[in-house]
N, C-alpha and C positions, 0 to 999 in steps of 0.2 A: 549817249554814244560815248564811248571811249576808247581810246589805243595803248592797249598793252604791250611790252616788249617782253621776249622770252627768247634765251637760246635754245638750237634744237635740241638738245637732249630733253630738257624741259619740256619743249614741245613732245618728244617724243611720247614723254609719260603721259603727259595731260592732254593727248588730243584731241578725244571722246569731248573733256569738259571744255576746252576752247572751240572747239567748232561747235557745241551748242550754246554756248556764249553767244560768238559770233553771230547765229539766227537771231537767237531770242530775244537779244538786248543790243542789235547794231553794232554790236565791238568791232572792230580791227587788232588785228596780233601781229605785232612784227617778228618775224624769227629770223633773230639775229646767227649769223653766219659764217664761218671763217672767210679771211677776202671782202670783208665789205658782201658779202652775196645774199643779204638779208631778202626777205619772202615776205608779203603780205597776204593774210589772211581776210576775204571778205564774203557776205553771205552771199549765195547767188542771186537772188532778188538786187542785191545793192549793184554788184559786178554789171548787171543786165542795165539798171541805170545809168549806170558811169559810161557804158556802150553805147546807150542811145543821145547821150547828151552830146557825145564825144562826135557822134555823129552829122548830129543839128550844128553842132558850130565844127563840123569839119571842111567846110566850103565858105569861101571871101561869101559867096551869093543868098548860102541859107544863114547864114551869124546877121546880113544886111538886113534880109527878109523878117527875123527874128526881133531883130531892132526896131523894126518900123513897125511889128503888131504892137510892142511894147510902148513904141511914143502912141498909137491908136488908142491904147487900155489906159493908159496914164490919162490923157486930153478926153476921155470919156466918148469918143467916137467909135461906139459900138453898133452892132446891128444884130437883135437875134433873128433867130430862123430857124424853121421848123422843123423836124426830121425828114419830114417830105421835101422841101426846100433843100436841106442837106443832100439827100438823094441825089434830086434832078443834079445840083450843081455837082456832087461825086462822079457821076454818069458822061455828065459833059466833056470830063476831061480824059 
């Protein structure tokens, strides 16, 4: 992955080959902007992650939540369970 910088005119010529950059190979572009008004570029797969993460730690309740499976996975205090087991517990709630 890497972060190239370009101003827009630049960007303007090459956008074809920076936004297939940006899929194929993780890139980010920054497109530098008069005003400090610079633009990032990122694939839609990556955008979609940054949305969901942004989300899991966007409450004091689910970042705590998230904590605690972590010390669980760390100290080895797992339990598997079956897809059917999954289910019933999916159901219940």
């Amino acid at each position: 992955m890497a972060t190239t910088a370009t101003n827009i005119s630049e960007a303007r010529k090459n956008l074809k080959k920076l936004t297939d950059d940006v899929v194929d190979y993780d890139d980010h572009v920054i497109i530098t902007k008069p005003k400090n008004r610079n633009v990032v570029i990122m694939s839609e797969k990556e955008y979609q992650s940054w949305k969901e993460t942004m989300y899991l730690l966007g409450t004091e309740a689910n970042r705590k939540n998230l904590d605690e499976s972590l010390e669980q996975l760390n100290r080895g205090n797992l339990k598997t369970i079956s897809k059917e087991e999954w289910d019933k517990l999916s159901n219940e709630n």
